[in-house]
C-alpha positions as CSV (number, residue, x, y, z in Angstrom):
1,X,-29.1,-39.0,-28.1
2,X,-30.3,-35.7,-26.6
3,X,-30.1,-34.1,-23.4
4,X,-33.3,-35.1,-22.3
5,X,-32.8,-38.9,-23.3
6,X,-29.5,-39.1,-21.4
7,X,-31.2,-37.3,-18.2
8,X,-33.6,-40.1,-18.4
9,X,-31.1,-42.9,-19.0
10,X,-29.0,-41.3,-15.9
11,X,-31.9,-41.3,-13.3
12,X,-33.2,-45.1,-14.3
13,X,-29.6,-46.2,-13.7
14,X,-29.2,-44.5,-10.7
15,X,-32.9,-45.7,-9.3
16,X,-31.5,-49.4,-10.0
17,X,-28.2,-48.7,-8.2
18,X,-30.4,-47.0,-5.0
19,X,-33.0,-49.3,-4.9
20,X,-30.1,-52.2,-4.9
21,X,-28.6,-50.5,-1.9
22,X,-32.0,-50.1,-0.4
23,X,-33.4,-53.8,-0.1
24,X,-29.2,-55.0,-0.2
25,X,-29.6,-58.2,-2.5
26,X,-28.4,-57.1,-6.0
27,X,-30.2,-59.9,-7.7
28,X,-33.6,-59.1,-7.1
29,X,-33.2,-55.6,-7.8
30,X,-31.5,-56.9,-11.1
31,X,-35.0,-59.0,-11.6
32,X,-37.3,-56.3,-10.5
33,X,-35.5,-53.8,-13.4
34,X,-35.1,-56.3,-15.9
35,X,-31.5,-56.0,-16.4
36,X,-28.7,-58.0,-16.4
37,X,-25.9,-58.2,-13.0
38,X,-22.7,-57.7,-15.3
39,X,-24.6,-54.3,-16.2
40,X,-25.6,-53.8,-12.3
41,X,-22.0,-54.0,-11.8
42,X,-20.5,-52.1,-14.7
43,X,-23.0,-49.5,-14.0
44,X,-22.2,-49.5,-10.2
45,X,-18.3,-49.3,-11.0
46,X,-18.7,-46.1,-13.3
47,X,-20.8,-44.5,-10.1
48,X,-18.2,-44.9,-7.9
49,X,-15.9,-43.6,-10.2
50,X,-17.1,-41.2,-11.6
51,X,-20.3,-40.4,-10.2
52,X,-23.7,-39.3,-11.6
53,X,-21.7,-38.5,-15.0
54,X,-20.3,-42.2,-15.2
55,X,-24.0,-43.2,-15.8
56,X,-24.4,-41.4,-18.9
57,X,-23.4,-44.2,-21.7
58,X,-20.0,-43.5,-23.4
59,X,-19.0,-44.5,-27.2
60,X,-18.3,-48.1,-27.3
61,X,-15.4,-47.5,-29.6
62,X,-11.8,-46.2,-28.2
63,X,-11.3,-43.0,-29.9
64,X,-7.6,-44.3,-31.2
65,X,-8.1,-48.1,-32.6
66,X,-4.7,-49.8,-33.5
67,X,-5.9,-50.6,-36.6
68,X,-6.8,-47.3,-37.9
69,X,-5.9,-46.1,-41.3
70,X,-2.9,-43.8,-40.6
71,X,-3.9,-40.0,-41.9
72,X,-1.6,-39.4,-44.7
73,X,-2.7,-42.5,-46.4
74,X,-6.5,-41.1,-46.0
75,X,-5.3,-37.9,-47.3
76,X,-3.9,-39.3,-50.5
77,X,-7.0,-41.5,-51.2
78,X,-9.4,-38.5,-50.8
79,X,-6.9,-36.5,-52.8
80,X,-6.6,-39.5,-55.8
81,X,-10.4,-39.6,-55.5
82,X,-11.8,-36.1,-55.9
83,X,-8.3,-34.9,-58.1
84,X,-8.7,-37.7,-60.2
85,X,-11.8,-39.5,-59.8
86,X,-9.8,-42.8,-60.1
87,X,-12.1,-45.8,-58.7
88,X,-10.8,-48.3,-56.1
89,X,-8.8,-50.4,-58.1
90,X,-6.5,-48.0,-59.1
91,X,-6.0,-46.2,-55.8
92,X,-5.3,-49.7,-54.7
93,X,-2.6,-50.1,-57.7
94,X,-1.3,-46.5,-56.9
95,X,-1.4,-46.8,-53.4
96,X,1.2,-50.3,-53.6
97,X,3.0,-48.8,-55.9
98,X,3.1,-45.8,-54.1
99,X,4.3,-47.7,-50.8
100,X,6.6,-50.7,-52.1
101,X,9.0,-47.6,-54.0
102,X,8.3,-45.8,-50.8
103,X,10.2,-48.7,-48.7
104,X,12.7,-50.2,-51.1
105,X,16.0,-49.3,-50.2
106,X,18.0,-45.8,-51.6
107,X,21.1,-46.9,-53.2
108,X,24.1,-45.0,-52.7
């Protein structure tokens, strides 16, 4: 999205949210623009946080998901695959290997 698009994006948002506080019923201004109230709202939120800035739209994703592959496990695939050019499968079988010796425990 460029600069321009987001300018543009910014000002509709903010028109909604004046013209909203201008006739004071939220649902005909929600009518009049087309959009949804749980946007209004969101939208209205993120102003009063944040300002003109909060209107610009965000990436919908968290920038740390629990779920994420941890890095050195992304590292040694990348590695497997361009060192070796080994295919799925076997990064897969390498890879369990790899991490049930990794876990087992030392003995003494």
């Amino acid at each position: 999205m460029t600069k321009e698009e987001r300018d543009i994006q910014r000002k509709r948002k903010l028109k909604v949210l004046r013209h909203a506080e201008k006739i004071g019923d939220v649902g005909r201004a929600c009518r009049y623009f087309g959009i949804g109230r749980s946007s209004f709202y969101r939208w209205k939120a993120s102003f009063e946080q944040n300002g003109e800035a909060g209107l610009i739209n965000q990436k919908p994703i968290p920038k740390n998901p629990a779920n994420q592959t941890p890095p050195e496990i992304v590292d040694k695939v990348l590695y497997l695959r361009s060192k070796y050019h080994l295919g799925s499968i076997r990064i897969v079988w390498y890879l369990a290997r790899d991490i049930t010796t990794s876990k087992s425990p030392t003995l003494v």
